[in-house]
N, C-alpha and C positions, 0 to 999 in steps of 0.2 A: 416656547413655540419656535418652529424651524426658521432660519433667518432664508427669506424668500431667494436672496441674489445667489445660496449654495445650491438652490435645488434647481436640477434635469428636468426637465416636462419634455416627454417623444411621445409621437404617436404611436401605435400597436405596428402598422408596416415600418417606421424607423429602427423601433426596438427587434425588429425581427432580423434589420440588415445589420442592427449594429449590437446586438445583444453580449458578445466579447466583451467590446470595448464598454457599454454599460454597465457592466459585470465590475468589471475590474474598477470602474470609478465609485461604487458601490461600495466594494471590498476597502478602497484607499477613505472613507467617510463621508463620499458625499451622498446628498440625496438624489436618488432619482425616482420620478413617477413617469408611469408609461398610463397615458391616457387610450379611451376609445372615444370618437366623437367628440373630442375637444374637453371630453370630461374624464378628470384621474378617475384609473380603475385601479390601480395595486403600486405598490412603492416598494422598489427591490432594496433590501439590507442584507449585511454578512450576518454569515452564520458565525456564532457564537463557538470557537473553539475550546472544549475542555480536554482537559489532562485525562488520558484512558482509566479509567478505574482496574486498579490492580489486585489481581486474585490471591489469595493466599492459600496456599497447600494445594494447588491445582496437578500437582504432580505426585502426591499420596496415591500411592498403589502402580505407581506409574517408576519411580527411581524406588529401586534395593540399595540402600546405605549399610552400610554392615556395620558391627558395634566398633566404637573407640578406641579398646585395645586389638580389634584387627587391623586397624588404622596405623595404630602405633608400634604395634606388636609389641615384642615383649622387652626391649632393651627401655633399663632404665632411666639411662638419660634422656634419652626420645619423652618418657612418661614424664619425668621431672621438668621439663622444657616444657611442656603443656600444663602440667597442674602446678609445675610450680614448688621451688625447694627452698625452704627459707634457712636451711644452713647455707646456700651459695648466695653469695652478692651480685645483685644486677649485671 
């Protein structure tokens, strides 16, 4: 249960003048209830931020990659420095 001494109680014309600044006390954890007639109507909380969900292949058909060896063309050290040549030492 909410510990009574953190929570805001405003009336509906308070929250209207000071709705910012309620906001923002809100967002920092506290609680605040914005009453009508001396009785709470709704209790402002933060929204819950998540991480974007990230798309994968969202650019298929969109980028032209050309193959590997036009990438590398045709010199073989170029080749061997990517795939890799196990007569040369690191």
């Amino acid at each position: 249960m909410a510990n009574l001494a953190a929570v805001t109680v405003v009336n509906m014309h308070e929250a209207k003048t000071r709705l910012s600044e309620l906001v923002a006390r809100a967002e920092g954890g506290e609680e605040v209830v914005i009453a009508r007639a001396g009785v709470a109507a709704v209790r402002l909380v933060p929204v819950e931020r998540t991480a974007p969900r990230r798309t994968f292949g969202w650019l298929v058909g969109v980028v032209d990659c050309p193959p590997d060896d036009v990438l590398m063309g045709e010199d073989p050290d170029v080749v061997a420095l990517f795939e890799g040549d196990a007569s040369d030492p690191p």
